[in-house]
C-alpha positions in Angstrom: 106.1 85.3 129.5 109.1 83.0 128.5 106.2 79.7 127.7 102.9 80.2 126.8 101.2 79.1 129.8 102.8 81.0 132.4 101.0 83.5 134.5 100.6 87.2 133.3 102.3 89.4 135.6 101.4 93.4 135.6 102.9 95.4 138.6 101.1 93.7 141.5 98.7 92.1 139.2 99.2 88.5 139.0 96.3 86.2 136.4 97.2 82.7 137.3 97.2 80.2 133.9 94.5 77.6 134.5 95.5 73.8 132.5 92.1 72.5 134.0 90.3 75.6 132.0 93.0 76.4 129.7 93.2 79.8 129.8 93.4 83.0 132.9 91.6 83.3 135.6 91.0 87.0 136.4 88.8 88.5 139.3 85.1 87.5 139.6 86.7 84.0 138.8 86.4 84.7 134.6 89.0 83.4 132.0 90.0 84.2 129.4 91.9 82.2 126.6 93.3 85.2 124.7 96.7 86.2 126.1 96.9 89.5 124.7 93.2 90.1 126.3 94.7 88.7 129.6 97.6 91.7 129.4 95.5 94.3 128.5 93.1 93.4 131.5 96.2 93.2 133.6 97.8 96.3 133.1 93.9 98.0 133.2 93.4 96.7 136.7 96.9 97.6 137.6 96.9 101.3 136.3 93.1 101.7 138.1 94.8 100.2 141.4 97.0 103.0 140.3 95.6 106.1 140.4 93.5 104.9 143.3 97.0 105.3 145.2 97.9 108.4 144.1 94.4 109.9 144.7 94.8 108.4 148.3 98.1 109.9 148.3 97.5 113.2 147.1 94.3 113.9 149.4 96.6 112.5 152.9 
C-alpha cells in the first residue's frame, strides 16, 4: 500500500477499499475498517486457496 486507501493485495487476493463505507470489502460482502485486520484476512484466504491447490495437486 503506498496511500492508505488503496486496495489490499495478497497473491490472487484482491479486498477492494470502499470510500462509500470507508473501509474493505471482503467476501460475504463484510468490511472491515482495520487495515492490518484486512491483511491478515487476505493472506488467510490466500494461504487456504493455497493448500487447496496443492492438495488438488498432490492427489492428480
Amino acid at each position: 500500500m503506498k496511500h492508505p486507501h488503496d486496495n489490499i493485495r495478497v497473491g490472487t487476493i484482491t479486498f477492494v477499499y470502499s470510500v462509500t463505507k470507508r473501509g474493505w470489502v471482503f467476501p460475504g460482502l463484510s468490511v472491515t475498517r482495520n487495515p492490518l485486520k484486512a491483511q491478515r484476512l487476505a493472506e488467510e484466504i490466500n494461504n487456504k486457496r493455497g493448500a487447496v491447490c496443492t492438495k488438488h495437486l498432490l492427489l492428480s
